[in-house]
N, C-alpha and C positions, 0 to 999 in steps of 0.2 A: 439518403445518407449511406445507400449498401455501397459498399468499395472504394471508400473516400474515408480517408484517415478522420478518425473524430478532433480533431487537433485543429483539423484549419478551419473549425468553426467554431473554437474558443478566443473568448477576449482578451485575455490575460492570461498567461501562462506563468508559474512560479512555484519553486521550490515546495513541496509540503512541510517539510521541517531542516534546518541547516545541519543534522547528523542528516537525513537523509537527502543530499542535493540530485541524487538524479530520478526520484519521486516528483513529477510535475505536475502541476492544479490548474486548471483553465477554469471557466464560466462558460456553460456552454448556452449559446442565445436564446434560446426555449426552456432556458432552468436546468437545474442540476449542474453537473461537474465533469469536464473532460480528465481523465486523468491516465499519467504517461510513465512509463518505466524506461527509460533514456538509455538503459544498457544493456534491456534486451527489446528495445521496442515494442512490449506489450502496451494495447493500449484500448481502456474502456469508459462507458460512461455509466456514471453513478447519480443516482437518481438523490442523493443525500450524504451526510457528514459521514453516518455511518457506515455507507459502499466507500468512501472515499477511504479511511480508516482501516477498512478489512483489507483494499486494496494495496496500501503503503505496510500492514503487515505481511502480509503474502510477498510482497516482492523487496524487503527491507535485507532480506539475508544477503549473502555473496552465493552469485548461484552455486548450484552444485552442493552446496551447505545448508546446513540447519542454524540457525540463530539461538542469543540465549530463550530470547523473544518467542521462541519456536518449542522449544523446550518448557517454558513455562508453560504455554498456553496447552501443551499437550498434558501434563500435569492437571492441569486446571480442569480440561475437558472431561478426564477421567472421573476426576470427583464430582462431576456433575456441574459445575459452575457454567453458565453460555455466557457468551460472547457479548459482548456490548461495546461503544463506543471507546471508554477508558481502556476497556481491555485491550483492544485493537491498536490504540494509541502507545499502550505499554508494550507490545508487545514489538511494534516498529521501534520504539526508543530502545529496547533491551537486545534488539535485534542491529541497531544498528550502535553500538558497545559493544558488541560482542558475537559480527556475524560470521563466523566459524567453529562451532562450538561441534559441531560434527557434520559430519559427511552423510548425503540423503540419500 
């Protein structure tokens, strides 16, 4: 698999969430999750829900920007709170509401 896009050996490929349409999800044939950033062609595979999550908040902003998403979750880090699934979820959703809330 070294130098061969992880893409063209997922099953399915789809949207992660309809705020975020150009976050894509494949099946990849050995388990886990091909997943795609369509506007800046980053693209990895996630072992689980939760790499899939971390991955759609990381790249949920408008590059170059910081999301609300982004802002929260820095917030959040501070007071000690970690990361988990939901959070990661919220943070793509709040992120993609609101992906320019400052410049990175």
């Amino acid at each position: 698999m070294s130098g061969a896009p992880l893409g063209r050996y997922a099953r399915l490929v789809t949207p992660y969430s309809p705020r975020l349409p150009w976050i894509l999800v494949g099946r990849h044939p050995q388990g886990g999750y091909v997943v795609r950033d369509s506007r800046s062609g980053a693209e990895v595979y996630a072992p689980d829900a939760h790499a899939v999550a971390e991955f759609a908040a990381q790249h949920s902003a408008a590059p170059g920007y910081g999301g609300l998403g982004d802002a929260v979750r820095g917030v959040t880090s501070r007071l000690g709170v970690g990361s988990c699934t939901p959070c990661a979820k919220r943070q793509a959703a709040l992120n993609g509401f609101f992906p320019r809330l400052f410049r990175r």
